[in-house]
C-alpha positions as CSV (number, residue, x, y, z in Angstrom):
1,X,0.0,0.0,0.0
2,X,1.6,3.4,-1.0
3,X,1.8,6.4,1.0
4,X,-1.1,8.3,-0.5
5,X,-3.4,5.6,0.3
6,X,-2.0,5.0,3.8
7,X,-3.0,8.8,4.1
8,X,-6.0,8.9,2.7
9,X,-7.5,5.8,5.1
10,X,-5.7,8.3,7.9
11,X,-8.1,11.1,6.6
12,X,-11.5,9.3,6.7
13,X,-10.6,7.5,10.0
14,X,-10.6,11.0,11.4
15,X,-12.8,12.6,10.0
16,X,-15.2,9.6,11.2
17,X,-18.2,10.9,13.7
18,X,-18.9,7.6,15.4
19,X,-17.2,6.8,18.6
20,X,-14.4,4.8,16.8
21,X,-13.3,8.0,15.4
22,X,-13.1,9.8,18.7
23,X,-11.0,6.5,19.6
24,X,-8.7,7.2,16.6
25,X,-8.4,10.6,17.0
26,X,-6.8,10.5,20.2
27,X,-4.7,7.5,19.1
28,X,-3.1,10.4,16.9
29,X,-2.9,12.7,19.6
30,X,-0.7,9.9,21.7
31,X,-3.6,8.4,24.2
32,X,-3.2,4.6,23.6
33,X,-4.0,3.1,26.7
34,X,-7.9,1.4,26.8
35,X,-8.5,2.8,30.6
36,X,-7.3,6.1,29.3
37,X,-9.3,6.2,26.1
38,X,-12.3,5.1,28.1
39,X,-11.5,8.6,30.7
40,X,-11.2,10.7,27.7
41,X,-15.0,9.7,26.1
42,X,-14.0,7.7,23.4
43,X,-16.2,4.7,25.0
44,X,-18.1,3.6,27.4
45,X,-15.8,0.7,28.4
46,X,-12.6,-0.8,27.5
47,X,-14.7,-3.7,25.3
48,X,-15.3,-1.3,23.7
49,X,-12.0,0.6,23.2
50,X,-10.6,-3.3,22.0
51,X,-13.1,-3.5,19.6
52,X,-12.6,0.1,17.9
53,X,-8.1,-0.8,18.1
54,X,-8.9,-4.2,15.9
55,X,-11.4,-2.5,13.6
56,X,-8.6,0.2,13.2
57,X,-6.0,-2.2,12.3
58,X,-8.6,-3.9,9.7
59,X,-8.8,-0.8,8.1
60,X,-5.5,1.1,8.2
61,X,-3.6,-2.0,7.9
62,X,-5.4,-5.2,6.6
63,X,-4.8,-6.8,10.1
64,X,-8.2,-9.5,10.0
65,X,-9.8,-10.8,12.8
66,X,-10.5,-14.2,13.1
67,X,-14.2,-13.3,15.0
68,X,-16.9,-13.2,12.4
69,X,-18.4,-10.7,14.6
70,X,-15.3,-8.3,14.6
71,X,-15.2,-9.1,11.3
72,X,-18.7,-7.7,10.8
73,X,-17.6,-4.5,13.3
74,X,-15.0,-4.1,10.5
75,X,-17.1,-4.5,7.5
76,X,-19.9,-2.0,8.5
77,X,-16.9,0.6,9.4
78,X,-15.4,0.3,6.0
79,X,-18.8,0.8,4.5
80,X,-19.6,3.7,6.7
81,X,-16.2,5.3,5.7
82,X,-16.7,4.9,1.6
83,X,-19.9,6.5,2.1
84,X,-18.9,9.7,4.1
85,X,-18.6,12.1,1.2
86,X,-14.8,12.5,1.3
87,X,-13.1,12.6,-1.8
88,X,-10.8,9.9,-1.5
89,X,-8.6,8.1,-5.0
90,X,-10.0,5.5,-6.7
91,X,-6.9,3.2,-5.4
92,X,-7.6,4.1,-2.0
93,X,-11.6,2.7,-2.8
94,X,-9.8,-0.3,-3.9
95,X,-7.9,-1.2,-1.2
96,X,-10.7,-0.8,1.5
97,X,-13.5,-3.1,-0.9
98,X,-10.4,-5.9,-1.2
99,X,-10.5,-5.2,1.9
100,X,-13.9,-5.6,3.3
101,X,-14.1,-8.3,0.7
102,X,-11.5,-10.1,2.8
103,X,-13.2,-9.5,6.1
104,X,-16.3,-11.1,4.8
105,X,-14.8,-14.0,4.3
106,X,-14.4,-14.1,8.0
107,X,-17.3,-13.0,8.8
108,X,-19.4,-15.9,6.8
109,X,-16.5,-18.8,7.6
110,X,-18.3,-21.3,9.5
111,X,-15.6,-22.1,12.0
112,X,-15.7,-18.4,13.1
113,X,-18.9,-18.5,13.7
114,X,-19.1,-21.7,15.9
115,X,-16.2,-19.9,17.4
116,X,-17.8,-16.8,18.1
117,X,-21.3,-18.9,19.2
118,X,-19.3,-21.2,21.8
119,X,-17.6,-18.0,23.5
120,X,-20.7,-16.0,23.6
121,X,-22.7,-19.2,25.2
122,X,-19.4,-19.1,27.7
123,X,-19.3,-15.7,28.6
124,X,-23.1,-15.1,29.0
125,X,-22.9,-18.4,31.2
126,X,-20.7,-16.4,33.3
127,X,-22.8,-13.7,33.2
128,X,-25.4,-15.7,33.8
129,X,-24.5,-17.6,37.5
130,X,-23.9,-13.6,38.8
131,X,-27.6,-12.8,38.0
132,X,-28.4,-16.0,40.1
133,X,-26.4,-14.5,43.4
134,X,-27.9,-10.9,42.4
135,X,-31.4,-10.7,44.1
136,X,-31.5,-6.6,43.2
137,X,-30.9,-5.9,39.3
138,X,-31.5,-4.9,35.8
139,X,-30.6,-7.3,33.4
140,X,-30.3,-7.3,29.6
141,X,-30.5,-9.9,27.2
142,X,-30.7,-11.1,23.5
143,X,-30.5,-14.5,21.3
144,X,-26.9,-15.4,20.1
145,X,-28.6,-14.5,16.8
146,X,-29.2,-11.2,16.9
147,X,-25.9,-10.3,19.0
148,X,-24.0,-11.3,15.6
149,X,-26.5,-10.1,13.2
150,X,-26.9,-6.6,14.1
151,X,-30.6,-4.6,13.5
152,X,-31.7,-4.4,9.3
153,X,-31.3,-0.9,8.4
154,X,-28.6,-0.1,11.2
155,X,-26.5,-3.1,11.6
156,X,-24.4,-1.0,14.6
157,X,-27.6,-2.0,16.6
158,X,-28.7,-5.2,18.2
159,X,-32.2,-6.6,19.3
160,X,-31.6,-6.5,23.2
161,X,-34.3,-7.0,26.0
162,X,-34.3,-5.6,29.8
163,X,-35.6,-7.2,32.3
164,X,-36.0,-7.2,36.1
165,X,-34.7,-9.8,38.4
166,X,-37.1,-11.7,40.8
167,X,-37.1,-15.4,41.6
168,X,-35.8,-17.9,39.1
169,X,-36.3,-15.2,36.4
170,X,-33.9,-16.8,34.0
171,X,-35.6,-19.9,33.6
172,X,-38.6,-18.6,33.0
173,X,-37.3,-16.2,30.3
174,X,-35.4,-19.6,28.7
175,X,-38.7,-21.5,29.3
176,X,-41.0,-18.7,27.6
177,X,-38.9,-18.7,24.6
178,X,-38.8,-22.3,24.1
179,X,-42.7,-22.4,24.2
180,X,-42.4,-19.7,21.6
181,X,-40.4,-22.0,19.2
182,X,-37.2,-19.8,19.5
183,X,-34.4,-21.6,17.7
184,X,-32.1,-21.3,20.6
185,X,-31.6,-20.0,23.9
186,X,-31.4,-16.0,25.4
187,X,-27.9,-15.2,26.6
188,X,-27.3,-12.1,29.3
189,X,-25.2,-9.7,28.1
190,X,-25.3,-7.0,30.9
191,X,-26.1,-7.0,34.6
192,X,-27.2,-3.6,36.5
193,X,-27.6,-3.1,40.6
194,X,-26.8,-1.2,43.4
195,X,-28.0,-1.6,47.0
196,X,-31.6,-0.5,47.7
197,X,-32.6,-0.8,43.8
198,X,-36.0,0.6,42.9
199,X,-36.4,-2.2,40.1
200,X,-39.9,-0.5,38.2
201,X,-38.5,2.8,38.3
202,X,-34.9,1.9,37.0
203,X,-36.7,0.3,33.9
204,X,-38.7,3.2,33.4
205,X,-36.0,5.4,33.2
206,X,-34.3,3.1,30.8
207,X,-36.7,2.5,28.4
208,X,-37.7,6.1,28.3
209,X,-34.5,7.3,27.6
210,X,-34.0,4.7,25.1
211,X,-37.7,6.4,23.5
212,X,-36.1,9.5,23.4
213,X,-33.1,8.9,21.8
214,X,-35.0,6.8,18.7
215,X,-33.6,3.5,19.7
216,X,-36.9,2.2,18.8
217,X,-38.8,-0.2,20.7
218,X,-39.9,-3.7,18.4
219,X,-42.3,-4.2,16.8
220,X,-44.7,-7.6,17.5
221,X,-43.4,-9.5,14.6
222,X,-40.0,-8.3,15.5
223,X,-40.1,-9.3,19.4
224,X,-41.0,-13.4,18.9
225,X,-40.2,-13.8,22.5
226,X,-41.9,-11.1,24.1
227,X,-42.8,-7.3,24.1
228,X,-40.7,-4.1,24.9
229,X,-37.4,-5.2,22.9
230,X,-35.2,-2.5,21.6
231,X,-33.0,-1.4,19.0
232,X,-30.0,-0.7,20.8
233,X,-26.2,-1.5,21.9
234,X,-24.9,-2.1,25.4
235,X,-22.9,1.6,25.1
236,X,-25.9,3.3,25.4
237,X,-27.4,1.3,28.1
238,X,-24.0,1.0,30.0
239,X,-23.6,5.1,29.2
240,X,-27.6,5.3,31.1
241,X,-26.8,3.1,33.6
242,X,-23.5,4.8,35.0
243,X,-25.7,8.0,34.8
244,X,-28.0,6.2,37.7
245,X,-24.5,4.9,39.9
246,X,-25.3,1.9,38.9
247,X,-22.5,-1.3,39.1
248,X,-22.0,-3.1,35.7
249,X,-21.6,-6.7,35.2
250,X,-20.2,-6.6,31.5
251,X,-20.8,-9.5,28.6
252,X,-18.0,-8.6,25.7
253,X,-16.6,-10.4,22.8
């Protein structure tokens, strides 16, 4: 790759408005560390912060992941960045669709899928023996098929559900979606609590906040196992939940 192009894939990188910009702009400026980047705004965690350093490499440098989900982080980046307006050469287009071509690859490679699937069933497992012990909560959830597949029309979203915690809750959720012929079984992704939770009101105030920043709610046919899913992504319900003081249990990739 020639100079010119290594400059150009510099120039949309920055002039990016999503939070991986913010990430790569103060990369530039010499902030490298995750804990750091996360102090500065440029995420909500340092999940987060990993994700937006492998999608960099992807794109500035052809360094692929071997996740067909980061591979899809990296895809949806490079499309973002071809369609920003900046005038950019026609060898510097080339490079990034040879290279999203090569990321998707990855992303529809069966082994990296049933890689991806077996640590996401491990990691919400995880997840999900804390929600057990935690009596006082929030938690959020999804199927292993919308966390890869992203939301049609705005694929940086997912499908996620919250819920309140009360006595085996988790079985029922896995038993309601069996009786509703789901294909496979919810995984927890996030955990929220504090002492002296006011569960109803907590909810409220996320799914109200989630109205009014458009992350719309589902639809019926949308929702097969339930009502009041939304169009979301843990950043936004991590960012509302440290508004509240609340303690975060974290589910990443």
């Amino acid at each position: 790759m020639n100079q010119q192009v290594h400059q150009e894939i510099i120039q949309l990188l920055l002039a990016d408005t999503t939070q991986l910009g913010d990430t790569f702009r103060l990369m530039q400026e010499g902030v490298t560390s995750a804990a750091d980047l996360v102090a500065k705004g440029a995420a909500a965690n340092q999940g987060v912060i990993s994700h937006h350093k492998t999608i960099i490499r992807a794109v500035l440098e052809g360094q692929y992941p071997t996740s067909s989900i980061l591979a899809t982080y990296c895809v949806r980046a490079i499309k973002r960045l071809l369609a920003s307006g900046i005038d950019v050469s026609e060898e510097t287009r080339a490079v990034l669709n040879e290279r999203r071509s090569k990321l998707l690859e990855i992303v529809e490679d069966k082994e990296a899928v049933q890689r991806d699937t077996t640590t996401l069933l491990s990691r919400a497992e995880h997840l999900e023996g804390k929600l057990k012990r935690i009596k006082n909560a929030i938690y959020v959830y999804t199927f292993p098929t919308y966390y890869r597949a992203g939301v049609d029309g705005d694929p940086d979203f997912r499908w996620l559900k919250i819920g309140l915690t009360t006595s085996n809750v988790w079985q029922r959720v896995i038993d309601q979606s069996r009786q509703t012929s789901m294909p496979e079984d919810p995984i927890v992704v996030r955990i929220y609590y504090k002492d002296g939770l006011d569960l109803a009101e907590v909810e409220r105030k996320f799914q109200s906040t989630l109205v009014r920043m458009h992350h719309d709610r589902s639809s019926a046919k949308n929702a097969k196992a339930g009502k009041e899913w939304f169009a979301t992504t843990e950043e936004s319900l991590d960012a509302i939940a440290e508004l509240m003081g609340l303690e975060i249990e974290r589910f990443d990739i």
